[in-house]
C-alpha positions in Angstrom: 43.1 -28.6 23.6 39.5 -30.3 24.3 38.7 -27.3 26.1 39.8 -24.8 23.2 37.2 -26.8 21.0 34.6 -26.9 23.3 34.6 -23.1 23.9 35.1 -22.3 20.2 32.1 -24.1 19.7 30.1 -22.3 22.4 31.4 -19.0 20.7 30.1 -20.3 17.5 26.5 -21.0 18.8 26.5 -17.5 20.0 27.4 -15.8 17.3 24.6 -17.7 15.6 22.1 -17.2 18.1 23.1 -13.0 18.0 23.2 -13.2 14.2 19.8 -14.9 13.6 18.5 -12.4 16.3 19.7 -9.8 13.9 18.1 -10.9 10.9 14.7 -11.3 12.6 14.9 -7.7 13.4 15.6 -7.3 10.1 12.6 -9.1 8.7 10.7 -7.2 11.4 12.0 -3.9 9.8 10.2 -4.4 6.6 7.5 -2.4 5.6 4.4 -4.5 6.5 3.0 -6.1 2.6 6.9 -6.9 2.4 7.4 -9.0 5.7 3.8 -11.0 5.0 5.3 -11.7 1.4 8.8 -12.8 2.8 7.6 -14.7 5.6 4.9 -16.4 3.3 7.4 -17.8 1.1 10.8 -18.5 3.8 8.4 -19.2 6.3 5.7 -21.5 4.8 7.5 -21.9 1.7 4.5 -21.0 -0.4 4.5 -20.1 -4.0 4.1 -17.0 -5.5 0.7 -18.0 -6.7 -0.1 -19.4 -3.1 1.3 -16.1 -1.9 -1.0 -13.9 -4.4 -4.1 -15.6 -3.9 -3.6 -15.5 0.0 -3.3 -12.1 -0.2 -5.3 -11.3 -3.2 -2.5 -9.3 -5.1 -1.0 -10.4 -8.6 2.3 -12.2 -8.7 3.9 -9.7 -10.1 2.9 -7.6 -7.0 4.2 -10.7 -4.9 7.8 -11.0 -6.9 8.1 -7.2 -6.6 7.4 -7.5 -2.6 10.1 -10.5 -2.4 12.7 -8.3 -4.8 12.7 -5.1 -2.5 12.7 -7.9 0.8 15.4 -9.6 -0.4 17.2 -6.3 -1.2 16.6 -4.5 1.9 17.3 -7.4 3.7 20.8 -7.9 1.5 21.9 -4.2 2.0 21.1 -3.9 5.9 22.7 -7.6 6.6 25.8 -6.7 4.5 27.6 -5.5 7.7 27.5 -8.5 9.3 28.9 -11.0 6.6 32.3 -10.9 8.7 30.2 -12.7 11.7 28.3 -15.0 9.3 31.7 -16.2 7.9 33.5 -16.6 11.0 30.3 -18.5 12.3 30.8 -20.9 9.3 34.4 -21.1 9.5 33.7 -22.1 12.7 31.3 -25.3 12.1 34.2 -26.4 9.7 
């Protein structure tokens, strides 16, 4: 029974290491303004004013960049949400 846990748990990690390898390609899908908005805020965790005068756009321009991220990013992970669960089903 030790050994079942053990393995689960190595199945777990790699799920988690193939699922964040996933997303990144994801993030590295968006167009380019997009990914510099996303990764300025998840990354550095700027604001949206940090964020506009970095890149010297409004932030409006900056919310609308994070709104079509967030989206794309929401549609194309959508068809992995049965490997995020069972990853955190997992850990439990």
């Amino acid at each position: 029974m030790h050994f079942t846990a053990q393995h689960e748990d190595l199945a777990a990690q790699i799920e988690a290491k193939e699922l964040q390898h996933i997303i990144d390609q994801e993030i590295e899908n968006l167009p380019e303004k997009c990914k510099a908005v996303f990764m300025l805020s998840r990354g550095q965790y700027l604001s949206n004013r940090e964020i506009a005068n970095q890149l010297s756009i409004s932030e409006n321009t900056v919310e609308q960049h994070m709104r079509k991220a967030l989206g794309r990013l929401r549609i194309s992970l959508s068809r992995y949400m049965g490997i995020a669960i069972f990853i955190f089903l997992m850990g439990k």
